[in-house]
C-alpha positions as CSV (number, residue, x, y, z in Angstrom):
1,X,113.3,140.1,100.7
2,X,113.1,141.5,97.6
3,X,115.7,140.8,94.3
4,X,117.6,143.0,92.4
5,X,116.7,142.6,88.2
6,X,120.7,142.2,88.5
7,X,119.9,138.7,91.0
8,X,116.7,138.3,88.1
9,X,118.9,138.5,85.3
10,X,121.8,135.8,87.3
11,X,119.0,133.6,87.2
12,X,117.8,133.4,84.2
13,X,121.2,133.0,83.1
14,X,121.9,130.0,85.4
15,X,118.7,128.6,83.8
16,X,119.4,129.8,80.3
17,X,116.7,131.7,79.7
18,X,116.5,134.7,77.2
19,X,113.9,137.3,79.1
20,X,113.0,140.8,77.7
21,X,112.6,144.0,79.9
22,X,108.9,142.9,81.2
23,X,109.8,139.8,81.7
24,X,112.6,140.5,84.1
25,X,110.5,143.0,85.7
26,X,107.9,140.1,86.3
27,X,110.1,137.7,87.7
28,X,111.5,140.1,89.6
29,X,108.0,140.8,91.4
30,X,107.4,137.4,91.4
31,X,110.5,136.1,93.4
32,X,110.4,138.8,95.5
33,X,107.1,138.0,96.8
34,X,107.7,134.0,97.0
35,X,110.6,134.9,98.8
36,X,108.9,137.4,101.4
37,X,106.5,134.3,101.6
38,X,109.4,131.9,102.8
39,X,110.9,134.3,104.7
40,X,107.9,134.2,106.9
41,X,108.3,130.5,107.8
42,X,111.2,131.4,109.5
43,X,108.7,133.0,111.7
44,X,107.3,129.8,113.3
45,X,108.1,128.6,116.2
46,X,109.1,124.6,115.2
47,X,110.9,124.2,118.8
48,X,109.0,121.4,119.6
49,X,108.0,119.6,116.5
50,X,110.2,116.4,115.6
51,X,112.4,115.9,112.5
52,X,110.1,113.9,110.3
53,X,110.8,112.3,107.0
54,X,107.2,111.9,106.1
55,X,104.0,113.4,107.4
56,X,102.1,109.9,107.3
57,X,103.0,106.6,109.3
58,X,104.8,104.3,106.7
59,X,103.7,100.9,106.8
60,X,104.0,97.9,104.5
61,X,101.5,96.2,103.4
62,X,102.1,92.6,102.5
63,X,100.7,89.1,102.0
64,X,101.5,85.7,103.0
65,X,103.4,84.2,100.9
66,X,101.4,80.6,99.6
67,X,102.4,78.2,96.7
68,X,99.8,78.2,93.6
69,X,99.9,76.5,90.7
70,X,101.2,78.9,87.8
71,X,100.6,78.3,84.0
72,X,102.7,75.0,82.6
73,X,105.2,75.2,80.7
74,X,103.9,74.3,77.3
75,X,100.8,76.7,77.7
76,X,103.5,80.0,78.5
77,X,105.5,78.9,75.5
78,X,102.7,78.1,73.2
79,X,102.9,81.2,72.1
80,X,106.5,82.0,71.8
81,X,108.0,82.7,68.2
82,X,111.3,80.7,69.2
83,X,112.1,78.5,72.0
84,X,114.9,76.4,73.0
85,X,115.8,74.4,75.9
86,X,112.0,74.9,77.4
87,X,113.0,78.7,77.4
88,X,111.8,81.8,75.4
89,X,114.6,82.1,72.7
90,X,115.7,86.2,72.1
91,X,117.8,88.2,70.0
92,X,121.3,88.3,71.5
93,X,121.7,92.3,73.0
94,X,125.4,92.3,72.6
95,X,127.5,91.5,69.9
96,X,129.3,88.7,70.9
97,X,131.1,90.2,74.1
């Protein structure tokens, strides 16, 4: 398939691009020849190859979940410019509301 420099110069309008005479000449090789390129997937014969949504097995990986003991509560505030109420004390986000 090849373009036209009138379906080269659409484009770069959708895209808002400014492109001079050389430019527009390049892109329009270019896309020509990507195109031809996709056109030729269209070529293979996919009849009996499944729908996929990825080309690798998905599988989660997780661990068992098991208590253990976290820091205490005075060594994760000790450090804390403002507490109050055994909590880390912030700026207020909205004014009020």
């Amino acid at each position: 398939m090849s373009l036209s420099r009138v379906n080269v110069e659409k484009i770069a309008d959708l895209a808002r691009l400014e492109l001079s005479e050389d430019e527009k000449a390049l892109y329009q090789e270019q896309l020509s020849a990507i195109l031809a390129y996709a056109e030729r997937l269209n070529e293979l014969d996919i009849g009996n190859i499944l729908p996929t949504t990825s080309a690798v097995p998905l599988k989660n990986v997780l661990r068992e979940d098991e208590v253990r003991p976290s820091l205490d509560l005075e060594e994760t505030l000790f450090n804390a410019p403002e507490t109050e109420k055994d909590q880390f004390k912030i700026q207020a986000v909205f004014d009020g509301e």
